[in-house]
ZAVOGU-102693 format. One record per residue (C-alpha): residue in three letters; x, y, z. Coordinates in steps of 0.2 Angstrom, whole numbers, plus 2048, in hexadecimal, padded with zeros to 3 digits. Example, Ala and Ser with C-alpha at 12.3 -4.5 7.8 and 13.67 -1.06 7.14 Angstrom:
REM residues 2
ALA83E7EA827/SER8447FB824/
REM end
This chain:
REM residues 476
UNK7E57C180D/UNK7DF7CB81B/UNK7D97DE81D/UNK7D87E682C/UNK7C77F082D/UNK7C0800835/UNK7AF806836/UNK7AD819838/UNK79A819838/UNK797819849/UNK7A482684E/UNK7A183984D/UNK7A884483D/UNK7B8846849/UNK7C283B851/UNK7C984585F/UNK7CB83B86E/UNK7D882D871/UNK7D581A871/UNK7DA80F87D/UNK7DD7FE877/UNK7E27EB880/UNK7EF7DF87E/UNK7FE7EB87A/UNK7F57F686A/UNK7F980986A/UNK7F0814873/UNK7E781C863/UNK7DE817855/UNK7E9820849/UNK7F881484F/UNK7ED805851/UNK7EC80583B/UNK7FC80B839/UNK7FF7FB83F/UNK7F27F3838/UNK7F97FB829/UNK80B7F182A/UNK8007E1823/UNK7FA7EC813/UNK7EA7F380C/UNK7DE7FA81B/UNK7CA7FC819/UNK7C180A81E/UNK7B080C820/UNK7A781D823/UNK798827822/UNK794832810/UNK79584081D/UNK7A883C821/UNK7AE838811/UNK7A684A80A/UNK7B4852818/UNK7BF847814/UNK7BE84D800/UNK7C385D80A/UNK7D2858811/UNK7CD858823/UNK7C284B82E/UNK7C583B836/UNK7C6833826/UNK7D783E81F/UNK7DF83E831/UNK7E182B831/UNK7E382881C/UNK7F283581F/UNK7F982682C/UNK7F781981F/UNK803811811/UNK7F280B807/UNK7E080E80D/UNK7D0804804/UNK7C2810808/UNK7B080F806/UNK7A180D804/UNK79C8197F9/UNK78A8197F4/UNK78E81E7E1/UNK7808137D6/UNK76E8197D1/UNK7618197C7/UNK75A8267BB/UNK74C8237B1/UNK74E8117B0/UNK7628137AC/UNK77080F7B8/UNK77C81E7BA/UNK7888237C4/UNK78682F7D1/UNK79083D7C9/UNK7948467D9/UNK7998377E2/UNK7A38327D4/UNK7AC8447D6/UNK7AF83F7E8/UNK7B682D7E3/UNK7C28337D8/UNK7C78417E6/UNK7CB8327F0/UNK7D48287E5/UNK7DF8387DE/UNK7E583A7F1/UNK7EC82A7F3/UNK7E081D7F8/UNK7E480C7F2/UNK7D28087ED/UNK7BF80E7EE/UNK7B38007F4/UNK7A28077EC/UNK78F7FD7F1/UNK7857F77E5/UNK7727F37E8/UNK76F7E07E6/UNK7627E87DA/UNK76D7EE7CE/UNK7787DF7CE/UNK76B7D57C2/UNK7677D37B1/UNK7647E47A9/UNK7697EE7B8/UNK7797E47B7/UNK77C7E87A4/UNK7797FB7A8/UNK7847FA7B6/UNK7927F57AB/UNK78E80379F/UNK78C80E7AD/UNK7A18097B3/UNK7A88097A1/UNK7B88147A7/UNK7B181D7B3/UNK7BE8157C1/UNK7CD80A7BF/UNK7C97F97C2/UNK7DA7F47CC/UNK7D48017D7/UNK7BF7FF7D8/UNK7B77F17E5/UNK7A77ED7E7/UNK79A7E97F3/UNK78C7E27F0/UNK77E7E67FB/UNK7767D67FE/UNK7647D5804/UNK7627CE81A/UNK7627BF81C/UNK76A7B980C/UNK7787AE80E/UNK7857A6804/UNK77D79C7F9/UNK7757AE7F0/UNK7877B37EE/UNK78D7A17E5/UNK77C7A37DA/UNK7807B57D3/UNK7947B47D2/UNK7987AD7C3/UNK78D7BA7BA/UNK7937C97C5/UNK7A67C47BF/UNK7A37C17AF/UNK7977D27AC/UNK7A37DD7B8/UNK7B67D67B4/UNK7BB7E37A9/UNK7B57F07B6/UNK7BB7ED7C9/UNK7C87E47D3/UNK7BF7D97DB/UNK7AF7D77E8/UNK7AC7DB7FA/UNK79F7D0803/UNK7997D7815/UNK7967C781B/UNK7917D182A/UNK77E7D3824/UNK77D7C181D/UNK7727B4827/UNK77B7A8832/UNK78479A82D/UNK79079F820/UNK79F79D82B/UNK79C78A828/UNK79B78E815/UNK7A879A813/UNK7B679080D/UNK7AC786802/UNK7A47957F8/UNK7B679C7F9/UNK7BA78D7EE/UNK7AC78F7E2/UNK7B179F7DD/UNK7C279A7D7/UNK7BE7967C8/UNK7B17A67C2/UNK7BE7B27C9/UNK7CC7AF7BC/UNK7DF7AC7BB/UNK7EA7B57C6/UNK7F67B57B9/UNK7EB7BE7AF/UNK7ED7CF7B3/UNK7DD7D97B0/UNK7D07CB7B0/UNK7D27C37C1/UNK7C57C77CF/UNK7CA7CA7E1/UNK7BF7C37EE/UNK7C07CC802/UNK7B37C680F/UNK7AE7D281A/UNK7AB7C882B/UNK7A37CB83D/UNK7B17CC849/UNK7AB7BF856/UNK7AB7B2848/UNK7BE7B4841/UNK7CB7A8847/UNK7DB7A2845/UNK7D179083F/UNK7C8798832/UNK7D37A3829/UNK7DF79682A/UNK7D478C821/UNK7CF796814/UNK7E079A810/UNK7E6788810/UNK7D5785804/UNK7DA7927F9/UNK7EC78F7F7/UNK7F379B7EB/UNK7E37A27E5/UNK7E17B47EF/UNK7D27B57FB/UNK7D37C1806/UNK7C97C6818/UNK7C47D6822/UNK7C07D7833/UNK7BC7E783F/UNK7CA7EC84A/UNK7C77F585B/UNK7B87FF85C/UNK7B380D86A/UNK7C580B875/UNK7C27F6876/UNK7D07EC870/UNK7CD7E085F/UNK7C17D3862/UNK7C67C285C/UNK7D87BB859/UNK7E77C9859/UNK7E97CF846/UNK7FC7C8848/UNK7F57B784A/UNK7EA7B683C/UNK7F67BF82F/UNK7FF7AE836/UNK7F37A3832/UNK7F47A5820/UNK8057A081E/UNK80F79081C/UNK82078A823/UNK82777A81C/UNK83577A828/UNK83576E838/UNK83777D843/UNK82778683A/UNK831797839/UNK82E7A182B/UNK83B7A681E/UNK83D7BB81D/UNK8447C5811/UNK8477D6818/UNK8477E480B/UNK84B7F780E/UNK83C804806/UNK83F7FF7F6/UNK8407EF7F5/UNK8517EA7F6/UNK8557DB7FF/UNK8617DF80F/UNK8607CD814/UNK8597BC818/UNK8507B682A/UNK8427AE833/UNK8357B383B/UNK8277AB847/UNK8177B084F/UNK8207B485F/UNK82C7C2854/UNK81D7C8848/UNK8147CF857/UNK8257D585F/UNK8277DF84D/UNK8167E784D/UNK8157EA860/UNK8277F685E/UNK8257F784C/UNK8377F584A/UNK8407E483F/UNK83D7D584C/UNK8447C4847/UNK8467B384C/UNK8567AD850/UNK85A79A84E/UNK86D79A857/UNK8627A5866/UNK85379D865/UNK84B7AC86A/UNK8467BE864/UNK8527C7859/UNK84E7DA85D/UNK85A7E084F/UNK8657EE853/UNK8637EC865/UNK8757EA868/UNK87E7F3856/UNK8727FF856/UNK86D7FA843/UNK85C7F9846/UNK84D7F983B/UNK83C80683B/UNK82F7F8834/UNK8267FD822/UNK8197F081E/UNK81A7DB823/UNK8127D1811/UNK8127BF80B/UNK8177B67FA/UNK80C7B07EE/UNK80F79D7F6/UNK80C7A4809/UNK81C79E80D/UNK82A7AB80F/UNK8257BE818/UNK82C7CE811/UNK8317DC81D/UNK8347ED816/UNK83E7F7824/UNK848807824/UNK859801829/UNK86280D836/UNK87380B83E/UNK88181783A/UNK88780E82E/UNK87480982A/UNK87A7F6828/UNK8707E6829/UNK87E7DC828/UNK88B7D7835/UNK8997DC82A/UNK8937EC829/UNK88C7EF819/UNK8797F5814/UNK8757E380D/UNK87A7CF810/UNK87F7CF7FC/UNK8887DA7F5/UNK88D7EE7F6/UNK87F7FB7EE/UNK8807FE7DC/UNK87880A7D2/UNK86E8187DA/UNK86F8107E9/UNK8808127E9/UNK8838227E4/UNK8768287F2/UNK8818207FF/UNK88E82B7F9/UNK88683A7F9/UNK88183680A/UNK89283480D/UNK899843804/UNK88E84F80B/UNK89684A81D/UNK8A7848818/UNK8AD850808/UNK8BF859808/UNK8BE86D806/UNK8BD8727F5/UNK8BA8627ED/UNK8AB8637DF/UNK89F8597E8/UNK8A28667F8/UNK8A08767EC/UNK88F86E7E7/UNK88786C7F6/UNK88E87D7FC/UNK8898877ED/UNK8778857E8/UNK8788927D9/UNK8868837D0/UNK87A8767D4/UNK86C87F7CD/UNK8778817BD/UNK87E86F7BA/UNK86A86C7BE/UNK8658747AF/UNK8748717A6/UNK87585D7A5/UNK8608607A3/UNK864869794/UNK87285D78F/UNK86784E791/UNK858856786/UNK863857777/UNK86C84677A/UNK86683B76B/UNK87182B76A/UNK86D81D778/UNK87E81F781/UNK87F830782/UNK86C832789/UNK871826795/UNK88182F79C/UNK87A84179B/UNK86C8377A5/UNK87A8317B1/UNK87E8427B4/UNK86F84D7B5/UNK86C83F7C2/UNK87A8427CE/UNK8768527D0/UNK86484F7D4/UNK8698427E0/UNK8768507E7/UNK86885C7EA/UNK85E8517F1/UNK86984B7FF/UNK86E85C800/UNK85C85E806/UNK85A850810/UNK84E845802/UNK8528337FF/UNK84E8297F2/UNK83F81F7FB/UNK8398327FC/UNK8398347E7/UNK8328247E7/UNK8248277F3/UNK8208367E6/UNK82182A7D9/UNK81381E7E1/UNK80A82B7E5/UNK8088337D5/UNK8048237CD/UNK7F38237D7/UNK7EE8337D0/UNK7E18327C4/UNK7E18487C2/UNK7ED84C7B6/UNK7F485A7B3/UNK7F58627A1/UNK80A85F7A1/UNK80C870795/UNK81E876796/UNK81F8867A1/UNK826893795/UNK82C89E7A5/UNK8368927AD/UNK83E88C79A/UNK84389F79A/UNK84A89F7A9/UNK8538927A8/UNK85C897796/UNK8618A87A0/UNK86989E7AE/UNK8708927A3/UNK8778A2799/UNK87F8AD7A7/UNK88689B7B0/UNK88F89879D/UNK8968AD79E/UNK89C8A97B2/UNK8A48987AD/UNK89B88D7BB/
REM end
């Protein structure tokens, strides 16, 4: 529902010096998104100049992506004409993809309100035809000054309609629009309910995010618009603090507020707190008070209804929680915290156990007792001799590998599975790596849109036949 925004366009090519900000935010910019970043996605605006370093791996741009979970980042200036024919600037498009192969969530590219009508339109949509994944392409149209609302109502149904097989959704800067569109805002919101699709309808349905002057956003209006739009997703952007001055407008807390709904007497909202990925620890309730309590120590702050009063948890077992991310539902009426629960044992229950439920199962399971092992397991006992001795770990590496290739029948594919598994999960907490870890790896590889060409390396199969060889002739 809401973006936090940033605009790098006024600030040199490197952010050097230290921002101060008011009511309680860090003392830099960097840890005033990563909070920011705690709600979901971030938009960044910045210069063609700053995103050229940033393609390099260095820049403002890169040092503050690098902070972030998922980063929208624009605009990139990537549609032309040659000759009459809309293309796409094949440089620019070089520098989009290198942007989206590091990890940002989404690219937010302008397009000239010329090219947004009748024939220009058709060769836009040409000009788009696989170049960028739509889940991942926003755009913006550049509307003319002094147009207001009304010109975006006129040309939307056409834009969805020509464009849905191509992007996400739109961006409107209703920054350079005339005055007045506050008033309207909800209402056009509305209209574009129906041109933008089913939300059930994966691939077809059009997002909407309003870009919007600081000064004018307010807990009324984006209350409002989110009451008005119910289950239909709408989401707003507003700049944050800009030149060491704290956030104009209404606290970012509150408005993330605003969009949700309590039916309860007490108006607290239900929580389900969730460890990295995504398994639920347990059920509790938050309020405005303990929203900005969570974000200010970024740490698992609750409500509690026997206290009446914030619930700082692991303040007295020591089982506290390093916050992930803070997101709503789909009917704006339950939160979900992700946290990284700590505590020796890391418990969030008051009977000691990692979860309100049950005990862990699975993989889960077998990484606790690895954990475990690797602090307590007897002298000479197998899982001992593993962590020990890296040249028998290496071995049953490649031998349940092996074991697994050849496996044919369902069963036995899965149980060579099993085992090849346990001892990749035995090497990795001999190293220190967790399972969110292989799953951070995992998100971050499914971003890429390089591929590499995936041949076998005939070196290492070599290699690994002579090990496996010599371990057979040793008896490991």
């Amino acid at each position: 529902m809401l973006i936090p925004f940033w605009s790098l366009e006024d600030l040199p090519l490197d952010l050097s010096s230290p921002l101060c900000g008011e009511n309680s935010l860090p003392a830099t910019l960097v840890e005033y998104l990563k909070r920011a970043d705690v709600f979901g996605e971030v938009l960044i605006f910045a210069r063609s100049d700053q995103l050229k370093k940033f393609q390099k791996g260095d820049g403002t741009v890169s040092s503050l992506l690098r902070e972030m979970r998922q980063g929208i980042l624009g605009p990139f200036q990537l549609v032309e004409s040659v000759k009459d024919l809309v293309v796409l600037d094949e440089e620019a498009l070089d520098l989009v993809v290198s942007v989206l192969d590091s990890g940002v969530s989404k690219v937010v590219v302008q397009v000239p309100s010329p090219f947004l009508q009748g024939q220009a339109l058709e060769g836009l949509v040409t000009a788009l035809e696989g170049r960028i994944p739509r889940e991942r392409l926003v755009l913006l149209p550049k509307m003319k000054n002094g147009d207001g609302v009304e010109t975006l109502l006129e040309n939307f149904d056409s834009w969805c309609e020509s464009l849905r097989p191509h992007t996400n959704g739109f961006l409107f800067d209703l920054r350079s629009l005339g005055d007045g569109w506050r008033g309207k805002l909800v209402e056009a919101a509305e209209k574009m309910k129906g041109p933008r699709g089913k939300e059930d309808q994966p691939g077809t349905h059009i997002e909407v995010a309003f870009l919007c002057p600081p000064e004018t956003v307010d807990v009324s209006l984006v209350s409002g618009l989110a009451s008005a739009l119910c289950k239909t997703s709408c989401r707003m952007s507003f700049p944050g603090p800009h030149s060491g001055e704290g956030p104009e407008g209404a606290p970012f807390v509150d408005l993330f507020a605003a969009t949700l709904k309590s039916d309860r007497p007490d108006g607290l909202f239900t929580t389900v707190v969730c460890d990295e990925s995504g398994v639920a620890l347990g059920l509790v309730y938050s309020n405005v008070q303990s929203l900005h309590a969570a974000v200010e120590c970024m740490r698992g702050v609750y409500w509690s209804r026997s206290r009446g009063g914030l619930w700082r948890k692991g303040d007295t077992s020591g089982a506290w929680q390093g916050l992930l991310s803070i997101d709503v539902d789909c009917d704006r009426d339950a939160i979900r915290f992700r946290v990284v629960q700590q505590g020796e044992p890391p418990a969030f229950c008051h009977l000691q156990r990692r979860t309100c439920w049950s005990a862990a199962a699975g993989l889960r399971a077998l990484e606790e007792t690895l954990k475990g092992r690797l602090k307590t397991a007897p002298a000479g006992s197998y899982t001992k001799r593993l962590f020990e001795d890296p040249q028998l770990l290496r071995h049953k590496l490649l031998e349940e590998a092996q074991e697994l290739s050849e496996a044919t029948e369902k069963d036995h594919v899965a149980a060579e599975a099993a085992d090849l598994i346990f001892f990749a999960l035995t090497r990795c907490t001999a190293a220190g790596v967790s399972l969110p870890d292989i799953e951070a790896h995992l998100d971050r590889r499914a971003l890429k849109l390089k591929r590499r060409p995936g041949n076998a390396k005939q070196e290492r199969i070599l290699q690994a036949a002579r090990e496996l060889n010599q371990g057979h002739l040793n008896g490991s």
